[in-house]
MOPAC internal coordinates of N, CA, C and O (Angstrom, degrees):
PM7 1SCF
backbone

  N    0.0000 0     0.00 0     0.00 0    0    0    0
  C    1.4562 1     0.00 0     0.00 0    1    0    0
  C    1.5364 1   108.49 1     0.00 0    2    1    0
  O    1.2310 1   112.67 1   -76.17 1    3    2    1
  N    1.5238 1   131.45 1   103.83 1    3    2    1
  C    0.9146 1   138.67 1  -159.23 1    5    3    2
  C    1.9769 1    96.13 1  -111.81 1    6    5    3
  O    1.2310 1   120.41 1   -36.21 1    7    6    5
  N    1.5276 1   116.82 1   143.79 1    7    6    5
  C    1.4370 1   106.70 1  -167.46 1    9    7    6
  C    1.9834 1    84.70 1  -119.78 1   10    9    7
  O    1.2310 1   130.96 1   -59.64 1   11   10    9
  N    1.3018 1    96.46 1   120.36 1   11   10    9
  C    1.7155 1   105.91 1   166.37 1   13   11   10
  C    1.1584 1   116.97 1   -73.43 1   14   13   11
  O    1.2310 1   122.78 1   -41.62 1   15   14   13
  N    1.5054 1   112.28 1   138.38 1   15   14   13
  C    1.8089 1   121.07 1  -179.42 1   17   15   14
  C    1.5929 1   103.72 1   -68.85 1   18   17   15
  O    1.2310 1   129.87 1   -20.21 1   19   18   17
  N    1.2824 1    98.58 1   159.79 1   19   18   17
  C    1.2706 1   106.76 1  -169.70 1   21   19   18
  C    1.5981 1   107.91 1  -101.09 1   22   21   19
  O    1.2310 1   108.94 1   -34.89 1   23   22   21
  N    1.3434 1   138.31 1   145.11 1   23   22   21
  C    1.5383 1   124.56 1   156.25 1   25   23   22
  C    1.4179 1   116.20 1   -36.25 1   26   25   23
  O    1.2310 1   118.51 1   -27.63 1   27   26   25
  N    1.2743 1   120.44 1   152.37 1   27   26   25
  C    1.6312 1   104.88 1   178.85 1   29   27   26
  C    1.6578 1    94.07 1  -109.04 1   30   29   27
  O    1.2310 1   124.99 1   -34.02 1   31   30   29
  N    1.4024 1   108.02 1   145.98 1   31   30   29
  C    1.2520 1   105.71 1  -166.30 1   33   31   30
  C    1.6102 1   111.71 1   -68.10 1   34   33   31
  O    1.2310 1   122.25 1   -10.54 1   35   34   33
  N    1.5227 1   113.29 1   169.46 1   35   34   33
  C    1.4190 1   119.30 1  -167.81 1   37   35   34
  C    1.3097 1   122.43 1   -62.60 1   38   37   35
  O    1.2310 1   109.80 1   -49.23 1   39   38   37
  N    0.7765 1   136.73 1   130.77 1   39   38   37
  C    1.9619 1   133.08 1   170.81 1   41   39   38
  C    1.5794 1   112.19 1  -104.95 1   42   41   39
  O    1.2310 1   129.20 1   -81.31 1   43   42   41
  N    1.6013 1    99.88 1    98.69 1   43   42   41
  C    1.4268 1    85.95 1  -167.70 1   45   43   42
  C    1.7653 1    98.49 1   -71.78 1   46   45   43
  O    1.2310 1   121.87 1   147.15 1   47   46   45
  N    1.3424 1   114.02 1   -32.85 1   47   46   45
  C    1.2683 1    98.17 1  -141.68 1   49   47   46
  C    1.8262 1    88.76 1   -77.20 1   50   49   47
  O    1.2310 1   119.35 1  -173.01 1   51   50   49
  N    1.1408 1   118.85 1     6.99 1   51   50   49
  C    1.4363 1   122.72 1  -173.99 1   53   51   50
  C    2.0471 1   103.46 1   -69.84 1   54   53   51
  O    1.2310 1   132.15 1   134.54 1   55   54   53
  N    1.2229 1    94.14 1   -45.46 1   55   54   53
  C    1.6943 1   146.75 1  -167.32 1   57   55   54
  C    1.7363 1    80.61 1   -51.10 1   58   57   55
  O    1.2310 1   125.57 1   104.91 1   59   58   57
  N    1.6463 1   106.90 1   -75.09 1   59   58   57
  C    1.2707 1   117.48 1  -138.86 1   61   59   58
  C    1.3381 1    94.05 1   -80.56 1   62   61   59
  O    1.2310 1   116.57 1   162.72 1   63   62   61
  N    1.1142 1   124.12 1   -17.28 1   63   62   61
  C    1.8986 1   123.19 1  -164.25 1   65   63   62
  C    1.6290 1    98.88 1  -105.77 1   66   65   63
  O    1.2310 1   109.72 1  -138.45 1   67   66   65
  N    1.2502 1   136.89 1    41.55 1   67   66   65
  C    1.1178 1   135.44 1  -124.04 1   69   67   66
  C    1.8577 1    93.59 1  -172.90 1   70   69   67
  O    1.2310 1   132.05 1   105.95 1   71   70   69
  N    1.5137 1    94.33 1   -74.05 1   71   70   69
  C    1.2494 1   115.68 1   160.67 1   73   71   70
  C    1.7805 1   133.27 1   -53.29 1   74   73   71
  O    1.2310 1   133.53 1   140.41 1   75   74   73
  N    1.6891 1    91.45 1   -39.59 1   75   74   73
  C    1.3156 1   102.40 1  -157.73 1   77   75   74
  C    1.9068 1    89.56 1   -72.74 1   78   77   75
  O    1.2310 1   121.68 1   119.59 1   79   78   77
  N    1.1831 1   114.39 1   -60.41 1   79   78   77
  C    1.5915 1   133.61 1   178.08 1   81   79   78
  C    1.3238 1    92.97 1    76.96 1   82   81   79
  O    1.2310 1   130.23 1     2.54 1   83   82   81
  N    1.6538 1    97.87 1  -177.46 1   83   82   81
  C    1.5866 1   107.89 1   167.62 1   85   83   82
  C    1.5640 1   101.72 1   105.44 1   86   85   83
  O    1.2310 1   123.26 1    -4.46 1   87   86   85
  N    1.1647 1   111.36 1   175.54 1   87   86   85
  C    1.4100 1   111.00 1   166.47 1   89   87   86
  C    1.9611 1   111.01 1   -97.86 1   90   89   87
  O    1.2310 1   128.92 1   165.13 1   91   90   89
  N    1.3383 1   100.42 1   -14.87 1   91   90   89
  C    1.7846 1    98.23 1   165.06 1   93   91   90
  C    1.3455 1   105.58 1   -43.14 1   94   93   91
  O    1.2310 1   121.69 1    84.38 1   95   94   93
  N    1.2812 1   114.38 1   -95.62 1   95   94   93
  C    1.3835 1   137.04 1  -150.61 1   97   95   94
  C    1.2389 1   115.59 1    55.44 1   98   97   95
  O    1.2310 1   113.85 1    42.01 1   99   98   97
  N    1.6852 1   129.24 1  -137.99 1   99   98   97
  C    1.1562 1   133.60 1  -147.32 1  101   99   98
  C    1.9445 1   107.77 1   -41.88 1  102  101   99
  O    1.2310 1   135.25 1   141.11 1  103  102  101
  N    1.2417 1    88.11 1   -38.89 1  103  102  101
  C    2.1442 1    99.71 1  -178.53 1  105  103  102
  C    0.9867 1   109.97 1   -77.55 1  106  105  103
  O    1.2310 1   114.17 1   127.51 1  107  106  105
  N    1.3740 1   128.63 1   -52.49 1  107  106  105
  C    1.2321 1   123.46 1   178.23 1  109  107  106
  C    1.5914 1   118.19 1   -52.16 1  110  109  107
  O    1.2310 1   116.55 1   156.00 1  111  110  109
  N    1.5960 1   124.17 1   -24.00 1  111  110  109
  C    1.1796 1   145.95 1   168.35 1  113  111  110
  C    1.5595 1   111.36 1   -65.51 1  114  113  111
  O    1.2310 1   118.27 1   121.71 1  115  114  113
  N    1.1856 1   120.91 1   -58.29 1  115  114  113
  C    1.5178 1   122.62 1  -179.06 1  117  115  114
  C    1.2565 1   112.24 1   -82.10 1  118  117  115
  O    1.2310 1   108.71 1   159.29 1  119  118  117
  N    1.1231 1   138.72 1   -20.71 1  119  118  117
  C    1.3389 1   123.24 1   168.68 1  121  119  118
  C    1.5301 1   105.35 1   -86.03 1  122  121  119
  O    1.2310 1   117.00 1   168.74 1  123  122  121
  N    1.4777 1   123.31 1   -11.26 1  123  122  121
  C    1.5731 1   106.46 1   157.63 1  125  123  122
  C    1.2437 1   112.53 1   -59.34 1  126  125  123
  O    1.2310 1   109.10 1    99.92 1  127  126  125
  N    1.4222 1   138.03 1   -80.08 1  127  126  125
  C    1.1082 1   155.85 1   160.24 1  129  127  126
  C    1.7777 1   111.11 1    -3.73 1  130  129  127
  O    1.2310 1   124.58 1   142.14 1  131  130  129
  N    1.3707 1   108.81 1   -37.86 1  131  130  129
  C    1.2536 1   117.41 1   163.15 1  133  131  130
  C    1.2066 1   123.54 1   -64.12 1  134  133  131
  O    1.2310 1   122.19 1   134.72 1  135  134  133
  N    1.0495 1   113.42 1   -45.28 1  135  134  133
  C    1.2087 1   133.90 1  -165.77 1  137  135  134
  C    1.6064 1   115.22 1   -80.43 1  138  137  135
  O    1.2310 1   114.82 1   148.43 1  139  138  137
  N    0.9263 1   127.42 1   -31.57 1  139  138  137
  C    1.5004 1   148.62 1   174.49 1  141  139  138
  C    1.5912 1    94.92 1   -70.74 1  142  141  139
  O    1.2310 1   125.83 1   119.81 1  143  142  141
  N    1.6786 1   106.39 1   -60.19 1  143  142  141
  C    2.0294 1    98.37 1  -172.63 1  145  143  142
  C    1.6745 1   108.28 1   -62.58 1  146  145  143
  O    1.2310 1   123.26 1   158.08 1  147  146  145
  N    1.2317 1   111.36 1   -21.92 1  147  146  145
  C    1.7043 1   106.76 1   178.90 1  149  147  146
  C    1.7307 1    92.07 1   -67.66 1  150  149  147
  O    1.2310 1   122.96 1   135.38 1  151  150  149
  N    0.8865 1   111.93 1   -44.62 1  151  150  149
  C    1.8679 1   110.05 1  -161.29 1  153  151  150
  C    1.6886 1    97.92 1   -66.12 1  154  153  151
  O    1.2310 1   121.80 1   140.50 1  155  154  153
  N    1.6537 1   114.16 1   -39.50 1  155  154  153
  C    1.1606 1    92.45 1  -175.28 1  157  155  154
  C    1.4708 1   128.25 1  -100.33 1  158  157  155
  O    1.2310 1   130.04 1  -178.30 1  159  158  157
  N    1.3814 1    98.25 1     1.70 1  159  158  157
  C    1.8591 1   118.47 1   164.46 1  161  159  158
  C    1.5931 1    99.61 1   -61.21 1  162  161  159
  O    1.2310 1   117.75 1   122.84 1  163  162  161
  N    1.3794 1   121.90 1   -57.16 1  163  162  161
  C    1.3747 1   135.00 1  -171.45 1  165  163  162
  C    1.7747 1   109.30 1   -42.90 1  166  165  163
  O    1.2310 1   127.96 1   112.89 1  167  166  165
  N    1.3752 1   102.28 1   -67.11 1  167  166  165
  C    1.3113 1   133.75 1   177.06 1  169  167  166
  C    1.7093 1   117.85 1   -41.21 1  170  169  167
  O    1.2310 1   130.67 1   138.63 1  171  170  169
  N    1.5530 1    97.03 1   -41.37 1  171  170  169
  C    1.6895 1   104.10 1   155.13 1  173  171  170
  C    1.3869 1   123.12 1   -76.08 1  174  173  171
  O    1.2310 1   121.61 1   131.87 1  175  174  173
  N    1.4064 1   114.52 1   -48.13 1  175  174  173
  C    1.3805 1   121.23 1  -160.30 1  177  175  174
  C    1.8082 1    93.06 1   -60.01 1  178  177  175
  O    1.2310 1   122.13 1   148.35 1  179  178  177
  N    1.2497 1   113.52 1   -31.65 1  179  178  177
  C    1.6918 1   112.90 1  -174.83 1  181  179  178
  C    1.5055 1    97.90 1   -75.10 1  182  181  179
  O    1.2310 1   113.24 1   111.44 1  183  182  181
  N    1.3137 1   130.39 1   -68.56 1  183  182  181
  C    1.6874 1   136.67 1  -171.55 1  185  183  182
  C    1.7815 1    95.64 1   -44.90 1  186  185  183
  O    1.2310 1   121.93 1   125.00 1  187  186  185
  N    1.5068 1   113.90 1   -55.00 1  187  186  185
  C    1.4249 1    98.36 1  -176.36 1  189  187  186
  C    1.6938 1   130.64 1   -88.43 1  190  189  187
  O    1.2310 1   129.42 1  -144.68 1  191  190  189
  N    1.5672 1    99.45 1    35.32 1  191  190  189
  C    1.3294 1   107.48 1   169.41 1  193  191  190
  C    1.0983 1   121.83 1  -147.83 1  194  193  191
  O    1.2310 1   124.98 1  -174.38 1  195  194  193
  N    1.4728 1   108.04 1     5.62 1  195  194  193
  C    1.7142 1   126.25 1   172.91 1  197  195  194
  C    1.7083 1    92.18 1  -107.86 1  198  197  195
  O    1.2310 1    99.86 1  -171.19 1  199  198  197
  N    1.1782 1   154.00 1     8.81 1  199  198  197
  C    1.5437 1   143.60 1  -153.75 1  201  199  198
  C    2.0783 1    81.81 1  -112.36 1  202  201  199
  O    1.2310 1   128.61 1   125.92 1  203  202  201
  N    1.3077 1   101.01 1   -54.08 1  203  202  201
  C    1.8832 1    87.31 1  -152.01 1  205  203  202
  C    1.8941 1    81.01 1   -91.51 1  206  205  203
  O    1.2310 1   105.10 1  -171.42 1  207  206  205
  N    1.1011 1   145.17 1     8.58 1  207  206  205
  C    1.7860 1   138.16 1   149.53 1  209  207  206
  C    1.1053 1   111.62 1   -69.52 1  210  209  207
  O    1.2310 1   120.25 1   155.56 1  211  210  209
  N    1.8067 1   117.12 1   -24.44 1  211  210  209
  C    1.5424 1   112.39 1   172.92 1  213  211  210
  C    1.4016 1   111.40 1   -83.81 1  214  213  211
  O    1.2310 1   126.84 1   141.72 1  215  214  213
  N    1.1304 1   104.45 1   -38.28 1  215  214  213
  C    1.8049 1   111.41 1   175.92 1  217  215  214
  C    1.0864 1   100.24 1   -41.19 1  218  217  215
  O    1.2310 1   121.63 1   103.81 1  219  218  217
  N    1.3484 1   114.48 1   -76.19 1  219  218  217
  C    1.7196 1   111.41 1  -178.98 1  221  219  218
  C    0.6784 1   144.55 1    -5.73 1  222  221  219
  O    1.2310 1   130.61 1   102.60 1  223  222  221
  N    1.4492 1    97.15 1   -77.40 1  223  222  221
  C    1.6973 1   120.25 1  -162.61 1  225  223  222
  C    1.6297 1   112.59 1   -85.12 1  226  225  223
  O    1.2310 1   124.10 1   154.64 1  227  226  225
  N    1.9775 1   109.74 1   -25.36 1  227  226  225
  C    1.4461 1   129.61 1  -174.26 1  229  227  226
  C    1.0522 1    98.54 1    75.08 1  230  229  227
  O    1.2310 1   109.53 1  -156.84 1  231  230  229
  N    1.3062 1   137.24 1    23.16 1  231  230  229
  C    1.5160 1   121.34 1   158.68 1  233  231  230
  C    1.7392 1   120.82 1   -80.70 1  234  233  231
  O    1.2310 1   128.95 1   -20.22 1  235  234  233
  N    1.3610 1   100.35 1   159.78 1  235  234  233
  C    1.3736 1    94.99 1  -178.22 1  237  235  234
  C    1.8969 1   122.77 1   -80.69 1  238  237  235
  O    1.2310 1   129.34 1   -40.28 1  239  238  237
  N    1.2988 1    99.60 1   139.72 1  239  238  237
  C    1.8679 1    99.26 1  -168.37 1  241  239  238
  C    1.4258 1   105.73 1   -61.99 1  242  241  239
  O    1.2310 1   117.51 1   151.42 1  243  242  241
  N    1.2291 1   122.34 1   -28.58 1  243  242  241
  C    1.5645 1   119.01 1  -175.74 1  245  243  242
  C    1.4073 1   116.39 1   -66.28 1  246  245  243
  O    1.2310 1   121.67 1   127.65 1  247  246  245
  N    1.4055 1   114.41 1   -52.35 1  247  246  245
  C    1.6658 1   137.35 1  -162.56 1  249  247  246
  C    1.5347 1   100.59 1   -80.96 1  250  249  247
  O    1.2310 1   122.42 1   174.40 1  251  250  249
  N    1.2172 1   112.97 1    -5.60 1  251  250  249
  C    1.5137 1   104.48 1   175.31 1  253  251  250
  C    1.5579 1   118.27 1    39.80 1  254  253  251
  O    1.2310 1   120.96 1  -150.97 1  255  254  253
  N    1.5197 1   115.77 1    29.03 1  255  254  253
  C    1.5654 1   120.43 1   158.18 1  257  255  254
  C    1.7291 1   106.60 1  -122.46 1  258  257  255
  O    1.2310 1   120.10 1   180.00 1  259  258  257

């Protein structure tokens, strides 16, 4: 009766710190992540205040006239 090893379960964060490399790591990681929600906070705050200036005016949102 021979007993088989088991997989050892996953480590992501083993995975991710691994991946990340560098001498950043964990910071260098969250201030990406930061950094991306400023871009995409930004990215709204423009779409949701150029959408009802196009209404307005009936110009088109692309052509920016």
């Amino acid at each position: 009766m021979t007993i088989e090893a088991r997989q050892p379960p996953p480590q992501f964060a083993f995975r991710l710190k691994r991946a990340l490399g560098g001498r950043a790591g964990w910071t260098g990681f969250a201030l990406q992540i930061l950094f991306v929600a400023a871009l995409v906070w930004i990215g709204y705050e423009i779409v949701a205040t150029r959408a009802p200036t196009c209404r307005r005016s009936g110009s088109h949102p692309v052509s920016g006239f």
